[in-house]
MARKEKE-540628 format. One record per residue (C-alpha): x, y, z. Coordinates in steps of 0.1 Angstrom, whole numbers, plus 5000, padded with zeros to 4 digits. Layout:
N
<node <X Y Z>>
...
END
This chain:
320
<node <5945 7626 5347>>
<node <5975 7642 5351>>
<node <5991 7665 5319>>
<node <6025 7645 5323>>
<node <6004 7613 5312>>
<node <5980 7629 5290>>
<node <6013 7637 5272>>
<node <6026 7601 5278>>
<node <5995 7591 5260>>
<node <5994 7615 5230>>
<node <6037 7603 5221>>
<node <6031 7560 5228>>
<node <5994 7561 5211>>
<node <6014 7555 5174>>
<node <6007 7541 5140>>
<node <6036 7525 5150>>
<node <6024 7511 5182>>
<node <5991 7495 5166>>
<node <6005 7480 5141>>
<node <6035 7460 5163>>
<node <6002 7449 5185>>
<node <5976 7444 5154>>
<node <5994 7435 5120>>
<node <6032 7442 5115>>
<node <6056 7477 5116>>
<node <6092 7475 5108>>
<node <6121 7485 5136>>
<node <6158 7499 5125>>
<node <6178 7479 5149>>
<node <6210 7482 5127>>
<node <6228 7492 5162>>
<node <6224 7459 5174>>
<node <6259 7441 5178>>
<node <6266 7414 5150>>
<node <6300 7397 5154>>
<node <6313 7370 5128>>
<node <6332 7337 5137>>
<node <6347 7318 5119>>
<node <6375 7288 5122>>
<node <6375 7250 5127>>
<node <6371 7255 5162>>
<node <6343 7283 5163>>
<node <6314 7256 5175>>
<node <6340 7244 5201>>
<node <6344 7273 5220>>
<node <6309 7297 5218>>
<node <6298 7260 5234>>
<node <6320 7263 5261>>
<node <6315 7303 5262>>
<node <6274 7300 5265>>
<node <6249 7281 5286>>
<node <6230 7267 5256>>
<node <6237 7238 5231>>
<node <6259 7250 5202>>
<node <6278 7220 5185>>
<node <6248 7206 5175>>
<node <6233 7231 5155>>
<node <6232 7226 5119>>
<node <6237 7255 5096>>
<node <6201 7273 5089>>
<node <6193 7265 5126>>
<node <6200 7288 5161>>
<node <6195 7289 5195>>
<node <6195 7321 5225>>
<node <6220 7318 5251>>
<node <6237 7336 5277>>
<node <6272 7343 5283>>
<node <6280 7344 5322>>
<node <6311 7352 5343>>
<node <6327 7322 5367>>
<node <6306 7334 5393>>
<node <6273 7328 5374>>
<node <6264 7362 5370>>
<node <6247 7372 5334>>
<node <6273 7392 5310>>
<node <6253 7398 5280>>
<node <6228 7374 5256>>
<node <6229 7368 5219>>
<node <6214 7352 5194>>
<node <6234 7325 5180>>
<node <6230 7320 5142>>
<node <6247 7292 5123>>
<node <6258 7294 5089>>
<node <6281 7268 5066>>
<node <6313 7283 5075>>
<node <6301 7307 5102>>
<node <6287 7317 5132>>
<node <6268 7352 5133>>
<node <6261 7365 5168>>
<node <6238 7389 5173>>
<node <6237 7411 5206>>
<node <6223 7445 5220>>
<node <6243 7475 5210>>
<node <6255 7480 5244>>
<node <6271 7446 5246>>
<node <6288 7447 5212>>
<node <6322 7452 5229>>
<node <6321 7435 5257>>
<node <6311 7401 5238>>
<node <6338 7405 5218>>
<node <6360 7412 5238>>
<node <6352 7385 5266>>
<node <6351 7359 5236>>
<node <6390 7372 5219>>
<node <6399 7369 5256>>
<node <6395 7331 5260>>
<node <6406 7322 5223>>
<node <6440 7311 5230>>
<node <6455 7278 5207>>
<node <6416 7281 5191>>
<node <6413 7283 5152>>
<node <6390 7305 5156>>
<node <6385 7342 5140>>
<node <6361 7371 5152>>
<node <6346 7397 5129>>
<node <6328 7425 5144>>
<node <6303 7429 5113>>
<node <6279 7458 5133>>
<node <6289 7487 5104>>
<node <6288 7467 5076>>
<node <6255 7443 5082>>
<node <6221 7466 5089>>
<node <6194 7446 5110>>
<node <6156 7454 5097>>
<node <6133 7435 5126>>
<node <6096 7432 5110>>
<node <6074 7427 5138>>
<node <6036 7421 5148>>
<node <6014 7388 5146>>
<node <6012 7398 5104>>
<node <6051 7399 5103>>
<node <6049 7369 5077>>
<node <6027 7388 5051>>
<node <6053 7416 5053>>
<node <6079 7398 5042>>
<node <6058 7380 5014>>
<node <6056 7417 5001>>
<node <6091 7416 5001>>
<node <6094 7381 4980>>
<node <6114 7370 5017>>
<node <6113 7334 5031>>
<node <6097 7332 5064>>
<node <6117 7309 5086>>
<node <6091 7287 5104>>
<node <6113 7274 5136>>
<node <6124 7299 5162>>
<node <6162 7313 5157>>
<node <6157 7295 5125>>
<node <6173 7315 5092>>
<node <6169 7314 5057>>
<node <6192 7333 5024>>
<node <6174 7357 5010>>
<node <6190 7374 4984>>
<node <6226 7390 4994>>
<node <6212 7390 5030>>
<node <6194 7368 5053>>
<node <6163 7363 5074>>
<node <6163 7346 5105>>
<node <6130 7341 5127>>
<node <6140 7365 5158>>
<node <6118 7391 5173>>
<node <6120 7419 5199>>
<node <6086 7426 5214>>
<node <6073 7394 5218>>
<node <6045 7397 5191>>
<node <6069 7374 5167>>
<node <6085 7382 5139>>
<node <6121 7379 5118>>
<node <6150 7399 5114>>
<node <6166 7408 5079>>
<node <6202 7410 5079>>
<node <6211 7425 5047>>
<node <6243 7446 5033>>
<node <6241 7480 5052>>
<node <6239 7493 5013>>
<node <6209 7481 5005>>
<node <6189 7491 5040>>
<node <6170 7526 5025>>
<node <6157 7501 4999>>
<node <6142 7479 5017>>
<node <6128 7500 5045>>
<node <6113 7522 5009>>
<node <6096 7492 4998>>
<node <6083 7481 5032>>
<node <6072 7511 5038>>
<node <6053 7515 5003>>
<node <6036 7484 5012>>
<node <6019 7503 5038>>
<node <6040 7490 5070>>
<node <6048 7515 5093>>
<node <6079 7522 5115>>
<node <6076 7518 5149>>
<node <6099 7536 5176>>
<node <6123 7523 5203>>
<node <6094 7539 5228>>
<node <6066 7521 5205>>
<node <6090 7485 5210>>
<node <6095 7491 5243>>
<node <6059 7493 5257>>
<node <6045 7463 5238>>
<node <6075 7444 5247>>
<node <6069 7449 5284>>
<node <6032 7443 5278>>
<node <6043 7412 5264>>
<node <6065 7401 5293>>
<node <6099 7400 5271>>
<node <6129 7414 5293>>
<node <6156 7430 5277>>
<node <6194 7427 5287>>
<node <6208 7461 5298>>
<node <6176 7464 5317>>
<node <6156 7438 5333>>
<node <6186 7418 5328>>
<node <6217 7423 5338>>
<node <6250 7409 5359>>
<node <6230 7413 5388>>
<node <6207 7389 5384>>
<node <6215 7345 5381>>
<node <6202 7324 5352>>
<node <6167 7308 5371>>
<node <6157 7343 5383>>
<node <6148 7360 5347>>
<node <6130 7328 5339>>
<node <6149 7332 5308>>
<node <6154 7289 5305>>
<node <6155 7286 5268>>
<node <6186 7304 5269>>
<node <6201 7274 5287>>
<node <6205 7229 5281>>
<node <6213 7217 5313>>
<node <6225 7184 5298>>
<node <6255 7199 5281>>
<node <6294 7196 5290>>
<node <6312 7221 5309>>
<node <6309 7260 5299>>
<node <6319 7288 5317>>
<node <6295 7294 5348>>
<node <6279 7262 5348>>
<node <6288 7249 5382>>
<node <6267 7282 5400>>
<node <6239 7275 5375>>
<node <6237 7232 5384>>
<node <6242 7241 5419>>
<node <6208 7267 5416>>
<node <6191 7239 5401>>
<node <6200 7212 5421>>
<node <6193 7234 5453>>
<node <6162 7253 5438>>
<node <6179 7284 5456>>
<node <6162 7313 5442>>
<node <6145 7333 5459>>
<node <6132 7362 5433>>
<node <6120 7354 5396>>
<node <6110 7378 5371>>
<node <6075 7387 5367>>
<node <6050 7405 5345>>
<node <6027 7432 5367>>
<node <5995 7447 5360>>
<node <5989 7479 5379>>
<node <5961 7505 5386>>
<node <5978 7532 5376>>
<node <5982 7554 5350>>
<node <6018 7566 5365>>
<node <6040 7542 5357>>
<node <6067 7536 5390>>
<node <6102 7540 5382>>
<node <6128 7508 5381>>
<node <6141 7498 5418>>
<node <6103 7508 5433>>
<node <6094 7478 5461>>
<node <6062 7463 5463>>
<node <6044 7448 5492>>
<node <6021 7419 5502>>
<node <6006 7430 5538>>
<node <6045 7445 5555>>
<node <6063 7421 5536>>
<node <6085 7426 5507>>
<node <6074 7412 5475>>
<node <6084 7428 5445>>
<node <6110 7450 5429>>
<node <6101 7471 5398>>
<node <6131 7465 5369>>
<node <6105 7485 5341>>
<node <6068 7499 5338>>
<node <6047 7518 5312>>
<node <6013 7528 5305>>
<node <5999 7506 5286>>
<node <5978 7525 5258>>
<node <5956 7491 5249>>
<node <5951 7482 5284>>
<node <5946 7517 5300>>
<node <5968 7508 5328>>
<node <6005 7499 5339>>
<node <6023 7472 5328>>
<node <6052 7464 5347>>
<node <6080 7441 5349>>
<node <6095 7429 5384>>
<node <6118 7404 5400>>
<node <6089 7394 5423>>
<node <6094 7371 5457>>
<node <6090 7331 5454>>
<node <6066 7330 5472>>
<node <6044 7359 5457>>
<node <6048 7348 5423>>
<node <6026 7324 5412>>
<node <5999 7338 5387>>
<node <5971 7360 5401>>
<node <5986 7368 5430>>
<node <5974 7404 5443>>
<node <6006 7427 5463>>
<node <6003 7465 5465>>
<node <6022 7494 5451>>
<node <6020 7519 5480>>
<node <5979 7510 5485>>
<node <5977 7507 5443>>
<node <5965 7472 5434>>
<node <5993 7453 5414>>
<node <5986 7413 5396>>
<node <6013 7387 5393>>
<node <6004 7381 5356>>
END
């Protein structure tokens, strides 16, 4: 094995890393957007701002949705999280700015207010299939429904995750962050790193926007559907998104790879099925539990269906 991977090996093979795939580790993911909004008209408009269903959400509930230009393309996703007199949006750090900024842009006789919240609110994500008994060792409500939330103290918890493992997010005062992460971690629950997230979410299939999405790709191809209600009125984008459906025009979906390597190929790496083009790598790592790559691709129609073997110059790869 080559020293490069043996090193690869020795950095993702964490405390952190088991304990996202076996019982629960927390994440810092205070850099994550959070922008407030508020008004009489805030339900109104992030309904006609996002392809999913937003006036009908009750506080305590929430939903994922997309925000897309006219032309259909994906700008950024968020979590939408409703509270008695608020919405809370929560997005990657990268799209922090540009969601606000597309939102302020379209508010025009709207009651509505925006708060970008980011330096005041820290985000604590507890993740793993024991995320639940973590928070019990923190006296926290565990929301049962997904984007669901509960108070909790002068914060709240809300059932979001990361890496695909499950899990809830505490939103709490950016003050009282070292305390909690002191208590979680003298319960005996690790941290786990961006790199230690990163790998079991792509073993877990869960894309991220900023990198296996992004305003290249339409709604249908990142298989990302819960983030949209096609039986909603009008919102911005919608007519690209009915007409995909209606036409079934897609002609690349995104995928989840196995691969027979230990060398994990870098994003924008093709794939073939015989001479034909069937796959485009958007992310890959070793895998450290499954001793091989983990991949995943925007992956031809017609090569997509589950179990289907294409080739990675010679290297078996598996539609998973």
């Amino acid at each position: 094995m080559a020293a490069n991977v043996m090193d690869a090996l020795e950095v993702t093979t964490t405390t952190g890393y088991a304990a996202l795939r076996e019982n629960a580790a927390w994440l810092d993911l205070s850099g994550r957007g959070k922008i407030r909004a508020t008004g009489e008209d805030r339900a109104r408009l992030l309904h006609a701002m996002t392809t999913n269903q937003v006036e009908t959400l009750q506080p305590g509930e929430g939903c994922y949705a997309f925000f897309l230009s006219a032309q259909g393309r994906i700008l950024a996703d968020v979590n939408l999280l409703c509270f008695d007199d608020h919405f809370l949006l929560d997005t990657e750090p990268e799209t922090r700015t540009k969601v606000y900024e597309h939102l302020d842009r379209y508010i025009i006789a709207d009651d509505v207010t925006l708060a970008d919240q980011t330096d005041q609110i820290a985000t604590i994500g507890i993740e793993g299939p024991n995320a639940a008994a973590a928070l019990a060792a923190l006296g926290a409500p565990a929301p049962t429904a997904p984007y669901s939330l509960a108070k909790w103290l002068s914060g709240t918890v809300a059932r979001l995750d990361t890496t695909g493992k499950g899990g809830f997010f505490l939103l709490i005062p950016i003050e009282e962050k070292q305390a909690i992460i002191s208590r979680l971690t003298n319960a005996g629950y690790p941290q786990a790193t961006a790199n230690d997230a990163r790998i079991v979410r792509i073993e877990n299939g869960r894309p991220r926007f900023g990198e296996e999405i992004t305003e290249r790709y339409l709604v249908q191809e990142t298989a990302q559907l819960q983030a949209v209600n096609f039986n909603k009125g009008c919102y911005l984008g919608q007519e690209i998104v009915e007409r995909v459906r209606s036409r079934a025009q897609i002609h690349r979906v995104l995928r989840r790879l196995e691969i027979g390597t230990n060398e994990p190929p870098a994003a924008g790496t093709k794939l073939k099925s015989g001479d034909a083009d069937a796959a485009e790598i958007a992310s890959a790592v070793f895998s450290p539990a499954l001793e091989k790559t983990v991949a995943l691709a925007y992956v031809r129609t017609q090569f997509a269906d589950p179990g289907t073997e294409i080739s990675l110059g010679g290297v078996s790869a598996r539609v998973v």
